[in-house]
N, C-alpha and C positions, 0 to 999 in steps of 0.2 A: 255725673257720679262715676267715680272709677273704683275696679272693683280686681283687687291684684288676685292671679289665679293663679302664677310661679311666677319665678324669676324671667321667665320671659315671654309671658301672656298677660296681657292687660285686657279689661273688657270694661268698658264702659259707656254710658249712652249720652248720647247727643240732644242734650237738654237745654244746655247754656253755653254764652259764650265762653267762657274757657272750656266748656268742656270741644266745642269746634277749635283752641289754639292748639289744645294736645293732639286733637286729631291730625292738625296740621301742620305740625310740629314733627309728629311720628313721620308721615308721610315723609317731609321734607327731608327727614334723615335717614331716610333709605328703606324702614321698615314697610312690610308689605302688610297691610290692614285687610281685615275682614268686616268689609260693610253692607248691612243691610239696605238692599232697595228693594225693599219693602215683598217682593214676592220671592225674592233670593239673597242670601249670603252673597257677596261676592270681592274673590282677590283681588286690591286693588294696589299699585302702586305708580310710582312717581315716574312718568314717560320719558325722561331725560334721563333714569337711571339705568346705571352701567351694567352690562350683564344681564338684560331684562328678562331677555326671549331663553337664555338658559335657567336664569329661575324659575322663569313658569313653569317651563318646559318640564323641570323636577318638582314643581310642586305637582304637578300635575300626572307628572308621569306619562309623559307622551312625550314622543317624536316627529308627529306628521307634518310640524312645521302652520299647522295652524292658526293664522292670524289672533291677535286677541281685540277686545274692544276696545273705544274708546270711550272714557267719559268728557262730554262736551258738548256744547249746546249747538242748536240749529245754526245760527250765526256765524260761529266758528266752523262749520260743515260747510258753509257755502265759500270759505276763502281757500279752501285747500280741494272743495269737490273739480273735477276735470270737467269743465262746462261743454264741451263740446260730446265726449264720452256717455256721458250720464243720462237717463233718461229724462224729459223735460219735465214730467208730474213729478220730480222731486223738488222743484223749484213752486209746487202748490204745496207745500207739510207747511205744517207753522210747530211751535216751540213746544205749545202742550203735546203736540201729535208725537214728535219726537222723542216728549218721555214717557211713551209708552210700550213703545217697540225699538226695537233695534234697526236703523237702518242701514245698511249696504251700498258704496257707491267707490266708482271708482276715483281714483286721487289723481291730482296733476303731479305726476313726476317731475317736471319742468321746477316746481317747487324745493325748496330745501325742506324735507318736512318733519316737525321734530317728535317724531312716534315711529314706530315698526308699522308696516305694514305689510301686505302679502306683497312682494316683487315680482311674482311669476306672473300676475294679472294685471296686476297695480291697483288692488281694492284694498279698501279699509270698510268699519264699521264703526257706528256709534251709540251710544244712551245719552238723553240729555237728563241726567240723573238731578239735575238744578231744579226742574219743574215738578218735582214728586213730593217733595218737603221742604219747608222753608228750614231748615236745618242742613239737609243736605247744599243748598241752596249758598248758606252759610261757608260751610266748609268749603266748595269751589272758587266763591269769590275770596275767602282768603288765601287758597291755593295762588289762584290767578294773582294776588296781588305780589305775593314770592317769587313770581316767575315761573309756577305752574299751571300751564294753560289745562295742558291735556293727562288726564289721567288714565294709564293701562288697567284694563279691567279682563276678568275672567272667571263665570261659576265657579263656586268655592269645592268646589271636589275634585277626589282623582276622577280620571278621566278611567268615562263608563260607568259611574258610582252616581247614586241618586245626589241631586245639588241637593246642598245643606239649606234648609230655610225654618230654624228654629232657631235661640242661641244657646241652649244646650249642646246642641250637634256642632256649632262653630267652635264653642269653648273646645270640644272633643277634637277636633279637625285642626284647631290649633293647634294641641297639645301634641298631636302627633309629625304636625309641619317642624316642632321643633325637636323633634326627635333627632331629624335630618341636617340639623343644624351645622356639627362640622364638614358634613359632607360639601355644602354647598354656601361656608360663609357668613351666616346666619348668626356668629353667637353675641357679632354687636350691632345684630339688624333682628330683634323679634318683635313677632309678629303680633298684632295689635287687634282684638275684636271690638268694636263697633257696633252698638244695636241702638236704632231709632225706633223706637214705638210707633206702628204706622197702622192705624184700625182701618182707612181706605184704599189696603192694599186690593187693587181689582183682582186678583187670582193669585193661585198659587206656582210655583214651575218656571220653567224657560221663558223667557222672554220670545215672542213672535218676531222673526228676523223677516222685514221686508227688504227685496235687492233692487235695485235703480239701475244695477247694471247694463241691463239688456234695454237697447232704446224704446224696441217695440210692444217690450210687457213689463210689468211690476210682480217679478215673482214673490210667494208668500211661503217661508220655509220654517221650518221647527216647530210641531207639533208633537210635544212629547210623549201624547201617551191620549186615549181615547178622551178622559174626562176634561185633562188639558184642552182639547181639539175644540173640546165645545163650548168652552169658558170661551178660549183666546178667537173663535169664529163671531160670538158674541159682541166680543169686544172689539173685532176690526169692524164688524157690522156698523156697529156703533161710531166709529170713527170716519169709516170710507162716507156714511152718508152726509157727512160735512165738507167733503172734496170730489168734485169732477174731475173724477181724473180723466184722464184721456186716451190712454192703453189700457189693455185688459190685464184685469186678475189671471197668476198660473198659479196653482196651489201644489206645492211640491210636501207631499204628505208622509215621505221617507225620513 
């Protein structure tokens, strides 16, 4: 159902198949979507699109040059992860594990790779956003079948602002993205909100970023806020006891 809110805000939910071709429609054409996974709003666009790293960068309002995520499944992580770099317990996750955190690893530069990632380390991140709903599920594979593998993703807020995870506050967060519109090219690219009904969203907040970087530990980082700490401790609780890993937890609680 699509639900017009101005001339350059759409919001509508992901119910049926056409409502997944508009979504992926939008995407393909440049528009940067606001889609719920399930515990956050989040900017999503098309990883081949031109100018990427300076749209976020305004949407967001930052400079530090921080990587964004990716949307993409386990599978697709193992052809572009740096096998030798990466620590070896990331090669025990499987597909559901992966959509539920974010994980961290560093990339093979040796690759042509078609997404932004951090160049100063050579790490990327990702959500496997395909395992949370079979709609979202939906929208990827027809992504993938266009010729978009990988989708750029980034909490839906300015940076240092609580992430949106209502779709009131997205319509709102919208409306104001287009405010910016001539600034940054926007006025035949807007921006599109996206809500999935999702009742077995595990928590609320940040997604728990686990790093693979370090061969010898699996650091565990973003912990938003006290109550978050103790949902998202819960829920790796929950998850680690289904893998042996084999380096130790660092809990980076900053």
């Amino acid at each position: 159902m699509i639900e017009k809110v101005s001339a350059y805000i759409d919001v509508f939910t992901l119910r049926e198949k056409s409502d997944v071709m508009y979504a992926a429609d939008a995407i393909m054409n440049g528009k940067i979507t606001l889609l719920n996974l399930g515990s956050v709003f989040t900017f999503v666009i098309n990883s081949l699109q031109d100018g990427l790293m300076d749209r976020f960068n305004l949407l967001k309002e930052r400079q530090d040059g921080q990587i964004l995520s990716l949307a993409c499944t386990y599978e697709q992580a193992k052809r572009f992860v740096d096998k030798e770099r990466v620590n070896q317990d990331f090669f025990l996750l499987s597909e559901e594990f992966t959509g539920r955190v974010i994980v961290r690893i560093p990339v093979d530069r040796s690759l042509s790779l078609p997404f932004p990632y951090n160049t100063q380390d050579g790490t990327s991140q990702f959500l496997n956003i395909s395992v949370t709903h079979p709609m979202r599920k939906a929208l990827t594979e027809e992504l993938t079948a266009r010729g978009c593998e990988y989708l750029s993703i980034t909490s839906a807020n300015v940076h240092g602002a609580p992430t949106v995870e209502d779709l009131d506050s997205a319509k709102r967060l919208a409306g104001l993205v287009n405010l910016k519109a001539p600034f940054f090219g926007m006025d035949a690219m807007s921006t599109v909100v996206t809500d999935i009904p999702d009742d077995n969203a595990a928590h609320k907040g940040s997604y728990v970023i686990l790093s693979f970087c370090n061969p010898d530990a699996i650091e565990v980082r973003r912990f938003a806020n006290k109550e978050d700490r103790e949902v998202s401790e819960k829920l790796l609780s929950g998850l680690f006891g289904k893998i042996d890993f084999k380096t130790p937890l660092i809990y980076n609680l900053d």
